[in-house]
VOGU-3710 file (C-alpha; in Angstrom, 3 decimals, decimal comma):
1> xxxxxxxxxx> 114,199/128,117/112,377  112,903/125,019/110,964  114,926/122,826/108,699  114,637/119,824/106,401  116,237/116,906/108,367  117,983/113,846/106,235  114,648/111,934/105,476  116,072/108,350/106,833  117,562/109,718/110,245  117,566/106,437/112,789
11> xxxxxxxxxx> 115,214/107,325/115,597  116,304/106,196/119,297  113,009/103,598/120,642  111,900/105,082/123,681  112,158/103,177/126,964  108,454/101,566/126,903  106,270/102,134/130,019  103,858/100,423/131,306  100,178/101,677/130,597  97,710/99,211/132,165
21> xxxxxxxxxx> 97,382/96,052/134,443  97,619/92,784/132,720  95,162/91,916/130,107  92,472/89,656/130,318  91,997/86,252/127,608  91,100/87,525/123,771  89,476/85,491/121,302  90,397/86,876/118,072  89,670/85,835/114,184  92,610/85,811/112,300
31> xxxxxxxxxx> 92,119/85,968/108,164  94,733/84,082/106,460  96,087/84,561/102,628  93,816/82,065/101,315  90,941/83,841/103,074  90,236/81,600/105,413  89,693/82,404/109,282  90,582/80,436/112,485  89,220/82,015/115,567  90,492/81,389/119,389
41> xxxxxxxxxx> 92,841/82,810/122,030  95,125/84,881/121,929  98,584/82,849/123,094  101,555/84,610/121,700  102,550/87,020/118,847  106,268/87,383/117,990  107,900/89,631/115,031  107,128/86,227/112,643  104,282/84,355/114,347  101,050/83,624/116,160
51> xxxxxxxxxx> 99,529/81,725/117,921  95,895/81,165/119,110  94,015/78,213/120,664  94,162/76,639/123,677  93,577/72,937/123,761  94,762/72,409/119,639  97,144/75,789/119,102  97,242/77,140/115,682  100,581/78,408/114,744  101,049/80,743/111,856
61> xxxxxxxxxx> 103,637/82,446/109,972  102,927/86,395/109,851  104,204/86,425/106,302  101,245/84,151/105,539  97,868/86,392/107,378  96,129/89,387/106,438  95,042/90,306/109,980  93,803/89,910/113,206  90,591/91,377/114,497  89,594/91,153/117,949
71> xxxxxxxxxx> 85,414/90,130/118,946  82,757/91,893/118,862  84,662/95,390/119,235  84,524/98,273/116,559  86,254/101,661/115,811  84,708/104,861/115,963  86,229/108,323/115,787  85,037/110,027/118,006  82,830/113,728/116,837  85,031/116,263/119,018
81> xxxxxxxxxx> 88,763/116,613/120,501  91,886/116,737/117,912  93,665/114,880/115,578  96,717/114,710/114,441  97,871/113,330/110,833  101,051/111,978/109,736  102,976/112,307/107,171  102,123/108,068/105,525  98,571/108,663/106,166  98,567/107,500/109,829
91> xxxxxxxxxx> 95,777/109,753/112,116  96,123/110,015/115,690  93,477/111,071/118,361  95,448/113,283/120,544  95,751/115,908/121,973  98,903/118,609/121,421  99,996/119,992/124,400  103,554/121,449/123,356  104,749/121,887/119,489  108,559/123,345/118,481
101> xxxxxxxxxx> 110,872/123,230/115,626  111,884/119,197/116,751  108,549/117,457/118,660  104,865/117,607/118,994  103,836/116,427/122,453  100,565/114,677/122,728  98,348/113,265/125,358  95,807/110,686/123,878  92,624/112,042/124,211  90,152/108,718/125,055
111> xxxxxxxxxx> 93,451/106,732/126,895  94,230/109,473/129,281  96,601/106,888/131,184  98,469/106,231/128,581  102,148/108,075/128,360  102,146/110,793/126,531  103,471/110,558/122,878  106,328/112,225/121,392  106,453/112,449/117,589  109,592/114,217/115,380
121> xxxxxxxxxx> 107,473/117,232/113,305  108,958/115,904/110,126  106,642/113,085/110,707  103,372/115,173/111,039  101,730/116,415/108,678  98,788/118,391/110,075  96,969/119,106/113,145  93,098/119,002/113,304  92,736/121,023/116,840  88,965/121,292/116,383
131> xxxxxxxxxx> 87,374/118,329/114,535  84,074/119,496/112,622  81,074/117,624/114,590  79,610/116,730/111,057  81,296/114,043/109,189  81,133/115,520/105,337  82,938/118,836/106,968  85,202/116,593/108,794  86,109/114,667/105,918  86,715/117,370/103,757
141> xxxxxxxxxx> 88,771/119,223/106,512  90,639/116,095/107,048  91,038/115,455/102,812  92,596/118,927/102,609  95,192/118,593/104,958  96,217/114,900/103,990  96,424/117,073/100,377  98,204/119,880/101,523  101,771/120,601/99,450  102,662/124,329/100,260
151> xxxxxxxxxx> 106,161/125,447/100,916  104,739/127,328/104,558  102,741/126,480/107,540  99,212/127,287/107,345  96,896/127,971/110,299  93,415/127,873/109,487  91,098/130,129/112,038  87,682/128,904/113,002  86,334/131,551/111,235  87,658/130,456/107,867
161> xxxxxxxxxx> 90,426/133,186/107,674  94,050/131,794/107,227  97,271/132,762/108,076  100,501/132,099/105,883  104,147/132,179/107,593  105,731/129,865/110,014  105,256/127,727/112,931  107,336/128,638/115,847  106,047/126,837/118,846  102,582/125,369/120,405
171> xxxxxxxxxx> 101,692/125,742/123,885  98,835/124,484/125,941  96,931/127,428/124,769  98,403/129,661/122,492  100,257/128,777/119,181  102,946/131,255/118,415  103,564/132,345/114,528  105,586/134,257/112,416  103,770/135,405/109,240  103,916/138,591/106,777
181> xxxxxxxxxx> 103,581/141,071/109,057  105,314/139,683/111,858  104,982/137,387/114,757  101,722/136,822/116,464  100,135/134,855/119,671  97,230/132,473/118,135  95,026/131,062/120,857  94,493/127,784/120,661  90,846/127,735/120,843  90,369/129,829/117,546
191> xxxxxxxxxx> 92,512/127,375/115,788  90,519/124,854/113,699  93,379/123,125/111,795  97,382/123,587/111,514  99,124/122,096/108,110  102,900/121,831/107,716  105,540/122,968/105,492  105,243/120,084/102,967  109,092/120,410/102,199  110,121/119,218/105,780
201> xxxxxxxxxx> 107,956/116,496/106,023  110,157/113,251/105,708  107,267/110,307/104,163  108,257/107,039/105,486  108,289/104,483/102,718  105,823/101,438/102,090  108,684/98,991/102,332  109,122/96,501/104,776  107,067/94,211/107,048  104,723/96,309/109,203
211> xxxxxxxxxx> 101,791/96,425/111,291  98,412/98,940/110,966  96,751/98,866/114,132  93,424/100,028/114,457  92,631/101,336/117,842  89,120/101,935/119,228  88,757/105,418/119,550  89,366/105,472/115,667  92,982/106,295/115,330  95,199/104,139/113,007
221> xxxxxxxxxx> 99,132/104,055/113,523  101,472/102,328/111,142  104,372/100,296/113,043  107,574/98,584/112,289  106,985/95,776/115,210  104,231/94,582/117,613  104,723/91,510/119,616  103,158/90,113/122,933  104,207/90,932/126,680  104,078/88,549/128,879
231> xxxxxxxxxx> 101,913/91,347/130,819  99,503/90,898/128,258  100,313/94,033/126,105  101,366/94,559/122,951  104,698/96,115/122,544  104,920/98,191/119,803  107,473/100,228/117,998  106,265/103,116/115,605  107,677/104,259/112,274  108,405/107,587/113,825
241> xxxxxxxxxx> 110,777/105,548/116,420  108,847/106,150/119,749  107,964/102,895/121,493  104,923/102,306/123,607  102,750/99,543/125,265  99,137/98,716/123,905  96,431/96,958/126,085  95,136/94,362/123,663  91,396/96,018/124,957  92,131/99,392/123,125
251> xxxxxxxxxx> 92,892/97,386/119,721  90,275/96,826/117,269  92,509/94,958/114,833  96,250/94,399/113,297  96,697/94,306/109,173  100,392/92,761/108,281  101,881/95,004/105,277  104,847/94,171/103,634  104,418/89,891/103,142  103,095/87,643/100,805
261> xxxxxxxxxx> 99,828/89,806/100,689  100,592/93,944/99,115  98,008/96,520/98,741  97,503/98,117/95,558  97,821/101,393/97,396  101,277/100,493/98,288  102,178/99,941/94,815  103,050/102,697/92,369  101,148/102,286/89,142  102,601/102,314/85,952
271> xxxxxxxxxx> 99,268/104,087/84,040  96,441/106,281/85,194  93,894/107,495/82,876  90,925/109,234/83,617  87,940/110,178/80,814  85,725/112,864/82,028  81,917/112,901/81,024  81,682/116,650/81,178  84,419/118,900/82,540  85,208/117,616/86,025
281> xxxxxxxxxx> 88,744/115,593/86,888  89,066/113,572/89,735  92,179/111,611/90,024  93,054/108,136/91,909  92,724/108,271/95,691  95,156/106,295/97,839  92,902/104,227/101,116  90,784/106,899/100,599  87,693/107,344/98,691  87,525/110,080/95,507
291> xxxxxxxxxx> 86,072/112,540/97,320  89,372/112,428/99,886  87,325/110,855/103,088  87,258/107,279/104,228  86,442/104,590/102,302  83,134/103,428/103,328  80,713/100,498/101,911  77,170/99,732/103,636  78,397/101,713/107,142  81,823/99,774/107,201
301> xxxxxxxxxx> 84,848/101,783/106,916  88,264/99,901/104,875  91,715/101,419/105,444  93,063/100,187/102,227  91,563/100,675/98,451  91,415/102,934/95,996  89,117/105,348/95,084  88,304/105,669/91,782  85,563/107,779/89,537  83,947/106,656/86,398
311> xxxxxxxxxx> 85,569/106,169/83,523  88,756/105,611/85,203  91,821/103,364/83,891  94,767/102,354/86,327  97,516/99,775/85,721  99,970/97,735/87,882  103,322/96,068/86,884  102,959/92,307/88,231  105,953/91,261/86,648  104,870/87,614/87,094
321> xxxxxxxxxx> 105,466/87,203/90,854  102,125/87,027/92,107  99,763/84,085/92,128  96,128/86,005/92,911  93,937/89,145/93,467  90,762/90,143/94,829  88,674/92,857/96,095  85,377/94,085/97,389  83,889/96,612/95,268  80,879/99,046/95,506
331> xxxxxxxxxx> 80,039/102,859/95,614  80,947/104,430/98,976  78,264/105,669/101,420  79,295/109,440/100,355  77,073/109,256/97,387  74,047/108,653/99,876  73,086/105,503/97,627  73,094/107,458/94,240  75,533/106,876/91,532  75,923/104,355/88,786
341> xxxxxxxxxx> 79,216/102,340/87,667  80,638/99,115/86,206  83,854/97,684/87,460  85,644/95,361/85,610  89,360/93,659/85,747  91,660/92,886/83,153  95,356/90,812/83,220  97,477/91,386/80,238  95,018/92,947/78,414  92,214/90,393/78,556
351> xxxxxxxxxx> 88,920/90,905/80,574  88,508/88,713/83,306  85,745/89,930/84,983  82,916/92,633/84,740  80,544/93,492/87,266  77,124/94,133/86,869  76,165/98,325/86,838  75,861/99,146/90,518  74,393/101,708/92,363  74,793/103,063/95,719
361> xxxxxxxxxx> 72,116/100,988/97,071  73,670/97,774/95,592  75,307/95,047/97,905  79,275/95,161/97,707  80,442/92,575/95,358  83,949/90,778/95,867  86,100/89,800/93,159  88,278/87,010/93,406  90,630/85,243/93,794  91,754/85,765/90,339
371> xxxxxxxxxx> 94,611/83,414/88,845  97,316/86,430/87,636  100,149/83,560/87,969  102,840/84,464/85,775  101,043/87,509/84,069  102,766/91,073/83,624  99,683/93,838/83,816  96,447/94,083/86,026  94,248/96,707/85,230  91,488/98,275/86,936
381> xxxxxxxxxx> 88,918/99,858/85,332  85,684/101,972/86,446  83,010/102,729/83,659  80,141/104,645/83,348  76,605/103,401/84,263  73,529/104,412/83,571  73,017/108,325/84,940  76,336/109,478/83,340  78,994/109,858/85,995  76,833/111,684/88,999
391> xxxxxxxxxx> 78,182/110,719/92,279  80,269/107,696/91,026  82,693/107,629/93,512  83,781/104,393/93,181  85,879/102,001/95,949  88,062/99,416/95,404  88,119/98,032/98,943  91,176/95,922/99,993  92,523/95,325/96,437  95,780/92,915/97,305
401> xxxxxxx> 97,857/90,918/95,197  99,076/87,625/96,527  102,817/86,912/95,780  103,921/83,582/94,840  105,752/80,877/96,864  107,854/81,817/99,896  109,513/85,508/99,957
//
């Protein structure tokens, strides 16, 4: 039987094995807090610093970047295989091969030389064993589970049915289950989705300095430390405790959480309001957009922002530490270039700046820096436009506060 484990339980790091030759030279553009970005090699990334260049090497403190991406190389997730979701948000392209009360065993399904990957079950969240070829159904398969808060496992069948009770192992091909009227062999193939018992799920919290790497065959994993082999790989340590080695070729780019620079969807707001036109409530999305999917602007896909519907009101407590924000705003790609909103910004209660009403077809507009040195409240705000509030699912892409001075 399943139990709820003590949520911060210290997690042995595996023994890290080796998953490819040594790498080859990277040129990579790294995006500093000011904005700015210095592009060259590669050289050396520790748990505080980098370092790129060759001839004139540029050193930098990780406290002080946003990220690194690496040239001309993109993520895509990929239309079939499995995925499975953790419990902070984190998705993972593999493939389950054995599930119990303690583990789920994966082999990753576009790096089959990679080790496979052990993660505790109080870390996932779901399991997406058959990922819907189009992307609305996927996104709104995905959305569900990310949302899913019930006190029992959940299969959900390929043929929509779904089954209430509780998990008892996974095999290669068969998932075994207990529900209402007893226990019962699932195969694996009629399986579209597993969700977990939201109760045992431990969350990992948005504390700390991490690392979001963004691999290329779309998956995004959350860790506590990457640094630099002398192979050539990147040696990196998860948040579930498992530790593994990362050609630099399967990374599409690293985003530093937890210095100078925070998210405003690692931040707890202080107010929320929402003012329907009609009927309909939608409430704030966390790095994803209202609708629950990805947040997408003009074909490019943002792990961090908020997505927000018109007329929608959210507040943060600066209590004077930071020095700036800024953002990229727009309507995501859902709304197939319809909808109709106005952002606009306000610190301590005075308006700082308004957008023009934008559509789905409009250009993404970024805001910022803003001067919020000193000041106590930053509120975001998304009005109506012109076509009262059809499709405005609005995105507040990469919304970060800058804090002040040295942490």
């Amino acid at each position: 039987m399943r139990v709820h484990r003590i949520a911060f339980v210290v997690l042995l790091l595996a023994p890290l094995t080796v998953s490819a030759q040594p790498e080859g030279v990277e040129t990579v553009t790294v995006a500093d807090l000011a904005g700015r970005e210095h592009s060259g090699t590669l050289r050396q990334l520790t748990n505080t610093m980098l370092t790129i260049g060759d001839e004139t090497p540029q050193r930098f403190d990780l406290s002080d970047l946003l990220s690194i991406r690496f040239r001309k190389r993109a993520a895509a997730i990929r239309q079939r295989g499995s995925m499975v979701l953790l419990a902070g948000g984190d998705r993972l392209l593999l493939q389950p091969t054995s599930l119990d009360e303690d583990d789920l065993v994966g082999i990753w399904q576009y790096f089959p030389a990679w080790p496979r990957l052990n993660i505790p079950l109080e870390c996932v969240r779901a399991i997406a064993f058959q990922l819907p070829e189009d992307a609305p159904t996927r996104h709104r398969l995905t959305a569900e589970l990310l949302e899913y808060r019930e006190k029992s496992d959940t299969v959900i069948l390929e043929n929509g049915d779904r089954l209430r009770g509780q998990l008892i192992r996974l095999s290669a091909d068969a998932l075994a289950f207990e529900g209402p009227v007893g226990k019962s062999s699932i195969p694996s193939n009629d399986i579209r989705a597993l969700a977990l018992n939201s109760e045992l799920i431990s969350v990992p919290k948005k504390t700390g300095k991490r690392v979001l790497l963004e691999l290329r065959d779309g998956s995004r994993l959350t860790a506590r430390r990457v640094v630099l082999s002398e192979q050539g790989l990147l040696e990196v340590e998860t948040q579930f405790g498992s530790g593994l080695r990362v050609p630099t070729s399967a990374v599409v780019s690293m985003r530093f959480l937890g210095g100078r620079a925070v998210y405003l969807s690692d931040m707890k707001p202080v107010d929320f309001e929402f003012t329907p036109y009609f009927q309909t409530r939608w409430p704030l999305r966390l790095d994803r957009n209202v609708n629950g999917g990805p947040l997408r602007l003009k074909g490019r896909e943002h792990a961090k922002g908020l997505g927000m519907h018109s007329r929608s009101v959210v507040s943060y407590d600066l209590a004077g530490e930071f020095s700036q924000f800024r953002a990229t705003v727009g309507i995501d790609d859902s709304a197939g270039g319809k909808g109709s909103v106005q952002f606009a910004v306000e610190v301590d209660g005075e308006r700082v700046f308004t957008s023009s009403v934008m559509t789905g077809t409009d250009t993404p507009t970024s805001i910022g820096p803003l001067d919020v040195s000193g000041k106590k409240r930053l509120t975001l705000i998304v009005e109506f436009g012109e076509r009262g509030d059809i499709l405005d699912h609005a995105n507040w892409c990469n919304p970060l506060l800058i804090r002040q001075g040295e942490r």
